[in-house]
C-alpha positions as CSV (number, residue, x, y, z in Angstrom):
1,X,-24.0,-69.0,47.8
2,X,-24.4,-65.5,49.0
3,X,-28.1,-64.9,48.9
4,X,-30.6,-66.5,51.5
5,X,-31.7,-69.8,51.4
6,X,-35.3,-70.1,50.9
7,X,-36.7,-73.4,52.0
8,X,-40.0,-75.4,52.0
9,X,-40.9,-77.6,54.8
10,X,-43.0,-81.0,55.1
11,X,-45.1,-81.5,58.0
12,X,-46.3,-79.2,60.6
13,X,-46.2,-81.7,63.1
14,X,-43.8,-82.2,66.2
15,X,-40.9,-82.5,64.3
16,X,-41.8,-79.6,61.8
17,X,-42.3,-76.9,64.3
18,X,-38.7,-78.3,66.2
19,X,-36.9,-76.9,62.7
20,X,-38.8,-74.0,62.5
21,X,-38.1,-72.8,66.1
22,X,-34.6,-73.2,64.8
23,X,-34.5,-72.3,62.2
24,X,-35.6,-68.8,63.2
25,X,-32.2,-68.6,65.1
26,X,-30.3,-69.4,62.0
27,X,-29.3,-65.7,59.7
28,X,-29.6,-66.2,56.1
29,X,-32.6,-69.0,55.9
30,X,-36.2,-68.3,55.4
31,X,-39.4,-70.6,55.1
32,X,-41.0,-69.6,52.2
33,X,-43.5,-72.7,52.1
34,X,-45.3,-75.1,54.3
35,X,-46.5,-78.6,53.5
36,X,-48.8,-80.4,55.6
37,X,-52.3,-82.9,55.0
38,X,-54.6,-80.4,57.2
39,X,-54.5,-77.3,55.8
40,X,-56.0,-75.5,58.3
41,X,-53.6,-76.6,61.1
42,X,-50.9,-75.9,58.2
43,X,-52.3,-72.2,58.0
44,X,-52.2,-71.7,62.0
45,X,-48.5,-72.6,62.0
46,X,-47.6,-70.9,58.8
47,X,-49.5,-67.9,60.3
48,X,-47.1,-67.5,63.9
49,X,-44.2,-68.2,61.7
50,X,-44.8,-65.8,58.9
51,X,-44.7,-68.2,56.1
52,X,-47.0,-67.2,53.2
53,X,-47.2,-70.5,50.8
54,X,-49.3,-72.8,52.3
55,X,-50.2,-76.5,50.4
56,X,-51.0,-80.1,51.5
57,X,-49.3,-80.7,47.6
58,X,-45.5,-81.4,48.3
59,X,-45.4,-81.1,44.3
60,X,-46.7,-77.6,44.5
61,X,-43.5,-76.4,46.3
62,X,-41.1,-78.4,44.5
63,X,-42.6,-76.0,41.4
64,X,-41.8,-72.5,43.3
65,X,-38.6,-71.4,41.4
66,X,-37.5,-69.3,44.5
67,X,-37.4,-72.5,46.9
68,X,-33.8,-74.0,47.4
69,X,-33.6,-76.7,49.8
70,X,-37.0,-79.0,51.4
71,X,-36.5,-80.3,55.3
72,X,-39.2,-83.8,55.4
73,X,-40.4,-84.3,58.7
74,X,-43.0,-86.2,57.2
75,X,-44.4,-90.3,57.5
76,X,-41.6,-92.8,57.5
77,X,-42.9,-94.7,54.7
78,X,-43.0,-91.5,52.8
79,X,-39.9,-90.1,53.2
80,X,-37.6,-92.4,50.5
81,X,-40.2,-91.4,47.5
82,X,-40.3,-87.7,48.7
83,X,-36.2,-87.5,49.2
84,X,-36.4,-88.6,45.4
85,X,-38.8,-86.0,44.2
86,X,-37.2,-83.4,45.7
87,X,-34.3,-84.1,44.2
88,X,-35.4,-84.8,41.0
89,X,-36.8,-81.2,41.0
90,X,-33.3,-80.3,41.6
91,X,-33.6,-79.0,45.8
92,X,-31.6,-79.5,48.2
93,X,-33.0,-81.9,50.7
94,X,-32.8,-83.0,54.7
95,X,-35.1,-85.4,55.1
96,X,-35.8,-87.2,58.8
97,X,-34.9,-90.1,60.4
98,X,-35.6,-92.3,59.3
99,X,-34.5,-91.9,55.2
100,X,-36.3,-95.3,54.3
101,X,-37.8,-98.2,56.1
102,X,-37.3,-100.3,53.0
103,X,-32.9,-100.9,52.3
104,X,-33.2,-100.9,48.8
105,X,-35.0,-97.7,48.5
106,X,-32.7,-95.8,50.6
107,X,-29.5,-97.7,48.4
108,X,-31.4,-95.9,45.6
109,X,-31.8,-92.1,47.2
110,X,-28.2,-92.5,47.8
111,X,-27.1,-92.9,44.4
112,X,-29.3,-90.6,42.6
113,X,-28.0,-88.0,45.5
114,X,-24.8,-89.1,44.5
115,X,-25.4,-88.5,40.6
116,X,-27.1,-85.0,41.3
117,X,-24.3,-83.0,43.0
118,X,-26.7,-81.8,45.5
119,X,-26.9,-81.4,49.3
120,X,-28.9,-84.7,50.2
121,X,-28.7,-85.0,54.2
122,X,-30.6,-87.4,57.2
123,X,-31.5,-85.7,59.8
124,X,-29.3,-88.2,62.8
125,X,-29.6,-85.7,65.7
126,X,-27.8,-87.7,67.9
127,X,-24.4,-86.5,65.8
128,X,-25.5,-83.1,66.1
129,X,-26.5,-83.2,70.0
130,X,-23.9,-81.2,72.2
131,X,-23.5,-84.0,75.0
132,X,-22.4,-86.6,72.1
133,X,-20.2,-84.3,70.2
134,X,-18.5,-83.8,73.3
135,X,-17.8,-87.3,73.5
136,X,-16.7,-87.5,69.8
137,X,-14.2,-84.6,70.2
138,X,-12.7,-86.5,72.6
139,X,-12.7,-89.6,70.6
140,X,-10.7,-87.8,67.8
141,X,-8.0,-86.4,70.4
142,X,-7.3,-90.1,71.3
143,X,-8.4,-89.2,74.7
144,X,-11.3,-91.6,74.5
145,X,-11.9,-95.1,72.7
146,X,-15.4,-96.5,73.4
147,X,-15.5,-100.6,74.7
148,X,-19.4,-100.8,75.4
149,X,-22.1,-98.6,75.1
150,X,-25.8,-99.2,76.7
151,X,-28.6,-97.3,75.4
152,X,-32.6,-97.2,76.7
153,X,-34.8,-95.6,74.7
154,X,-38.1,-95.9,76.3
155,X,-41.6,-94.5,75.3
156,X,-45.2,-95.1,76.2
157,X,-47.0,-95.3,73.3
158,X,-49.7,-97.3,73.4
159,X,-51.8,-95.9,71.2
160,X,-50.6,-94.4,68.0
161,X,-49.6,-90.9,69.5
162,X,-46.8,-87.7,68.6
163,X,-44.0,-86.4,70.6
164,X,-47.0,-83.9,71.1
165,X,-49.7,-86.1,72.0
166,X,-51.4,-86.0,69.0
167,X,-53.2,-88.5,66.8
168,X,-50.9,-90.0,64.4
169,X,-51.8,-90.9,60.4
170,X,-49.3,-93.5,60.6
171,X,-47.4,-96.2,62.6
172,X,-43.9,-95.4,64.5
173,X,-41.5,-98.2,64.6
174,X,-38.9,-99.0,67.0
175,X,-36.5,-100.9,64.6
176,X,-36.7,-98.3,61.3
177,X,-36.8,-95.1,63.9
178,X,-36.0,-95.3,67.1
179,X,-33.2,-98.1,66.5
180,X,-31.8,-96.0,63.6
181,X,-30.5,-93.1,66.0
182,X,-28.6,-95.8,68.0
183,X,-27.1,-98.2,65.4
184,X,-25.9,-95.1,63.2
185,X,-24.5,-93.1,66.4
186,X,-22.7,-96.2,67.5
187,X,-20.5,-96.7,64.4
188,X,-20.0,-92.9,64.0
189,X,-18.7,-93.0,67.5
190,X,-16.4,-95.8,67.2
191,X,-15.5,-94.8,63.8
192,X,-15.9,-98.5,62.6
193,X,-18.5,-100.4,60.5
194,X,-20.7,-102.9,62.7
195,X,-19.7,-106.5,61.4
196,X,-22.5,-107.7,63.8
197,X,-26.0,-107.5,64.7
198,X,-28.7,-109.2,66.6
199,X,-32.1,-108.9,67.5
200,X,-35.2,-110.3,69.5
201,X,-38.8,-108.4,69.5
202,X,-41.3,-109.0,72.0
203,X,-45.2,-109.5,71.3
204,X,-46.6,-107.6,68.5
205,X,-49.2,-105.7,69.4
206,X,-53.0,-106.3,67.8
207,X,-53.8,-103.0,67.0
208,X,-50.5,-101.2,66.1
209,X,-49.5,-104.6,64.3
210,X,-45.7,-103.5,65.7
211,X,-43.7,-105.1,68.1
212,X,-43.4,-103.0,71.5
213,X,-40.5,-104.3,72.6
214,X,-37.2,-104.6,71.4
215,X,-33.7,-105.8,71.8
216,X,-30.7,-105.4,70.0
217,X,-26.8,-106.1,69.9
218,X,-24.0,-104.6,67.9
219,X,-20.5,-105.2,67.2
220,X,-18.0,-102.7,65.5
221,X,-15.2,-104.1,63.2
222,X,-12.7,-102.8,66.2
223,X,-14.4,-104.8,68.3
224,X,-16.4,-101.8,70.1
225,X,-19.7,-103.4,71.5
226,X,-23.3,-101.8,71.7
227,X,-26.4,-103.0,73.7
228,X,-29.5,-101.2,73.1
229,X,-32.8,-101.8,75.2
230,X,-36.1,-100.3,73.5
231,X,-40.0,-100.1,74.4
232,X,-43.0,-98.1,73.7
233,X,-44.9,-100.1,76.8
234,X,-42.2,-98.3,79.6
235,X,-44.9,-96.4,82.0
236,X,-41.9,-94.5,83.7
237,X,-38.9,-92.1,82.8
238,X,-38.7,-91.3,79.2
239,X,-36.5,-90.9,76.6
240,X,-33.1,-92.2,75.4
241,X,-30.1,-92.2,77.6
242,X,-26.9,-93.5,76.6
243,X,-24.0,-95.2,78.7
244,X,-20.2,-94.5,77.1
245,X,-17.9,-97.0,78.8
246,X,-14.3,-96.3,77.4
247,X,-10.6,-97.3,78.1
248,X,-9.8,-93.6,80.0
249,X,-13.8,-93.1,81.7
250,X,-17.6,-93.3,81.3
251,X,-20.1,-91.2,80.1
252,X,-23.7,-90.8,80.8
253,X,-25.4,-88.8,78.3
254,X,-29.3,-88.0,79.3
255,X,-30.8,-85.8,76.2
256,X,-28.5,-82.5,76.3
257,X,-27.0,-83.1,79.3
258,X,-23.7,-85.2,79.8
259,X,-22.2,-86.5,83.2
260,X,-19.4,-88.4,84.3
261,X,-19.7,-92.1,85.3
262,X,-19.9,-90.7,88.6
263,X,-22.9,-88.8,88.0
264,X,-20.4,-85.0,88.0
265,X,-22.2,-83.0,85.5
266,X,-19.9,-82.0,82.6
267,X,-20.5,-78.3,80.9
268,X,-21.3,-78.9,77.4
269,X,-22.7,-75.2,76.8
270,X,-19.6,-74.4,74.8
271,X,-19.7,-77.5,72.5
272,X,-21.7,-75.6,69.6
273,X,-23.2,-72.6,69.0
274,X,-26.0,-73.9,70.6
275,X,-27.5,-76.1,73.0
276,X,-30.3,-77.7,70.4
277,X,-29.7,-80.6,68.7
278,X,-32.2,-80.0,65.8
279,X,-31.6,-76.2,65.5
280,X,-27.5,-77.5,64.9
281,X,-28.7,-80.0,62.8
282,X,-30.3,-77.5,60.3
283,X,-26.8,-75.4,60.8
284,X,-24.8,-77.9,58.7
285,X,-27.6,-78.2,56.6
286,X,-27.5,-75.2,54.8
287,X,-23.6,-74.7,55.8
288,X,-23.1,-77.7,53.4
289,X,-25.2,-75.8,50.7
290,X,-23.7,-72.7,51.0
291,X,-20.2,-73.8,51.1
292,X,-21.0,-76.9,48.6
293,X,-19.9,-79.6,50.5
294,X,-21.1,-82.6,51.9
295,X,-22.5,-82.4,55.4
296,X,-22.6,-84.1,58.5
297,X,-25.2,-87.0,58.2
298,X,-25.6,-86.8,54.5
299,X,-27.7,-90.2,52.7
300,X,-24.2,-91.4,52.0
301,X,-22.6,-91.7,55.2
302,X,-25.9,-92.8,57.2
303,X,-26.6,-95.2,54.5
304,X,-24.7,-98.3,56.0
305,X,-27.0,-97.5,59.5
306,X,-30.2,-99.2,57.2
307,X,-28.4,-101.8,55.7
308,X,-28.1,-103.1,59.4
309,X,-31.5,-102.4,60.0
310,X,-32.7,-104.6,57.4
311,X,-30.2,-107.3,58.2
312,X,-32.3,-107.2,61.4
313,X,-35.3,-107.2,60.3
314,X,-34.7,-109.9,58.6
315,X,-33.7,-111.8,61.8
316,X,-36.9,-110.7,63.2
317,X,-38.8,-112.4,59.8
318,X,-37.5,-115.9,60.9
């Protein structure tokens, strides 16, 4: 594919405006259409991006002949029935974490993405992040075999609040989101299947009607173990941070920033092409599509990640 890429994106939220601050850095893309519920917020961020189509109809897009590819940074519980349409309309589609918060609806965007021969991708940042490539380069050199890792990923979110701090429509979810980045980055990093998985949830809380709390353990068919500590009720540092404990050294990654187990600061600036995890996210996007390939993260290699998810939630059921 030699011509540009012209893609429509879903939500103008937090998320939407991460991919269109990188897209922008990306030659051979453009946003030709943006889908969002309030169409007056839509218009003010179409407006300082330069994007003419404006709809709240996701359907409307899928009709422009000129649009390509869709990126979904839209409600969880939308996202399995929109990854559909889009391909059904024949697009190219990277939808957000997470691609389904129900198993068997995600086991059937993966084999109609399958069937359709197009570029059907889940946007699992933590593969594309510098700090954690860094790690995974060294992993295929054999310089680097992970024993443990222990994640946090804490939020406060009391109240049903954006990244931006901004009412949401809907209801996050540790397990289906925040859990998903963890559970698929661990078996991408050991490069084995996890054989083993437990949870525990804390109180569920009486307005949200989601548990606030959350922990979870992991085991990788090589053994490799994962412990991962998650709240929306932590009123302190936030964010994810991971701990890599290996059989040559340990790894501290903090967002985009790595450091030894030592706490020396390791120079991942020349990892990638850039230092934003989204922005290379969208890269092998539309590299896949160009190049026709299957990318980094597509529905069919994530697609084990939610069948975990939902072995644990149904734990949590009991």
């Amino acid at each position: 594919m030699s011509k540009s890429i012209k893609v429509a994106l879903a939500g103008a939220g937090a998320f939407g405006i991460k991919h269109l601050d990188g897209i922008k850095n990306i030659d051979g893309v453009e946003v030709v259409s943006l889908i969002s519920r309030d169409l007056e917020k839509t218009k003010e961020v179409a407006d300082k991006y330069g994007i003419k189509h404006i709809t709240t109809d996701l359907n409307e897009s899928l009709a422009l002949k000129e649009v390509d590819a869709v990126i979904l940074c839209t409600p969880t519980q939308m996202h399995a029935d929109q990854t559909t349409a889009c391909l059904k309309a024949g697009k190219h589609v990277q939808v957000e974490i997470p691609l389904c918060d129900i198993y068997a609806e995600g086991q059937a965007v993966a084999s109609l993405a399958k069937s359709s021969g197009l570029v059907a991708m889940c946007g699992h940042t933590r593969r594309f992040n510098p700090s954690h490539q860094y790690v995974h380069n060294k992993i295929k050199a054999g310089e680097f075999n992970i024993q443990q890792m222990d994640v946090q990923t804490y939020f406060f979110r009391r109240t049903n609040m954006n990244a931006l701090g901004q009412a949401r429509s809907w209801t996050d979810h540790l397990l289906w989101h925040h859990a998903a980045h963890t559970v698929d980055l661990f078996a991408y990093q050991a490069g084995s299947p996890i054989v083993k998985a437990n949870a525990v949830q804390g109180p569920i809380h009486p307005a949200l009607g989601i548990a606030m709390d959350m922990s979870i353990q992991l085991q990788a068919a090589n053994g490799a173990i994962c412990t991962l500590s998650l709240s929306f009720n932590n009123d302190g540092p936030l964010g994810t941070y991971f701990r890599y404990i290996g059989d040559t050294g340990t790894y501290l990654a903090r967002y985009d920033d790595l450091f030894t187990g030592k706490e020396e600061k390791i120079d991942v600036s020349q990892v990638a092409v850039s230092m934003n995890g989204i922005e290379l996210q969208d890269r092998e996007f539309f590299a896949a599509i160009k190049e026709g390939r299957e990318p980094n993260s597509s529905v069919a290699s994530v697609l084990d990640c939610y069948r975990v998810l939902h072995d644990l939630e149904q734990q949590l059921a009991k």
